[in-house]
N, C-alpha and C positions, 0 to 999 in steps of 0.2 A: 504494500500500500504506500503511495506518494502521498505528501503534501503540496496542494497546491491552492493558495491563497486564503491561507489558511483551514483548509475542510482537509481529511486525510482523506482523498478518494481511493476509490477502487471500480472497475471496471470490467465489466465481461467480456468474455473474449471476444464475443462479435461485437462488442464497441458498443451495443445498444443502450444499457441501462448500469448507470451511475451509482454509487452507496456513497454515505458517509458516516463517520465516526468520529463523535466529538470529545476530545480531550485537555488538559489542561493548557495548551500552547492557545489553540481556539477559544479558551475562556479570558485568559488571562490577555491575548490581544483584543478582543472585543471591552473587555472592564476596562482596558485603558485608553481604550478609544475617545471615551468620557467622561473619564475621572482620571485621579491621579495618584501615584502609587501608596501615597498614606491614609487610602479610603478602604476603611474595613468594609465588609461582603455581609451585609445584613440579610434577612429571608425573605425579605421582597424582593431582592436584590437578585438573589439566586431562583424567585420563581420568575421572575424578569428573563434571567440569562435563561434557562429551561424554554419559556415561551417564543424566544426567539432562534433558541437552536432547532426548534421546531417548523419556525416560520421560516429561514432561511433554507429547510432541508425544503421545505411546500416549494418554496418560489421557485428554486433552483430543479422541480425533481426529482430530488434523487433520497432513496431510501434508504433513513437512519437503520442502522446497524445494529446499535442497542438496544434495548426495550426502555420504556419510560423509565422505570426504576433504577435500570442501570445509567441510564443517564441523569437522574435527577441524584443517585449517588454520588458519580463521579462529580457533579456538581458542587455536593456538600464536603465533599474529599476538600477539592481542592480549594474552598472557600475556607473552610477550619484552617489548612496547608498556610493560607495567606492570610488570615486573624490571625494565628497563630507568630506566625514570621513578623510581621506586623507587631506586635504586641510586646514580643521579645528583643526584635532585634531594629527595629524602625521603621524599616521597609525590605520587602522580599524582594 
């Protein structure tokens, strides 16, 4: 699987139909798209980012990879990951 503009795609052999799989590189460049890095990840915040990995998988196509859960995990991983880093150390 590539990254490419951020989404980690994957693709069928006959070129048809696109996946994506959303992880923390695609989180954390969207959060900072607007905000800025000493902005803790509150739980709007991360139903925010959810909704949107959502919407951007709609527009574009192409079929998330994960199931909800797993991605609304991966979410809260990485937002703890960056409260955490955050909190301790200034900014991740």
């Amino acid at each position: 699987m590539k990254q490419f503009n951020g989404w980690h795609i994957a693709q069928d052999e006959d070129g048809s139909n696109y996946s994506a799989t959303f992880g923390p590189d695609d989180f954390e460049i969207w959060w900072l798209s607007g905000r800025d890095r000493t902005d803790p990840i509150c739980e709007s915040d991360q139903i925010e980012l959810l909704e949107n990995c959502v919407y951007l998988a709609e527009a574009e196509n192409r079929e998330i990879t994960q199931t909800s859960e797993e991605l609304s995990a991966a979410i809260r991983e990485w937002a703890s990951d960056w409260n955490y880093t955050l909190s301790t150390k200034g900014t991740p």
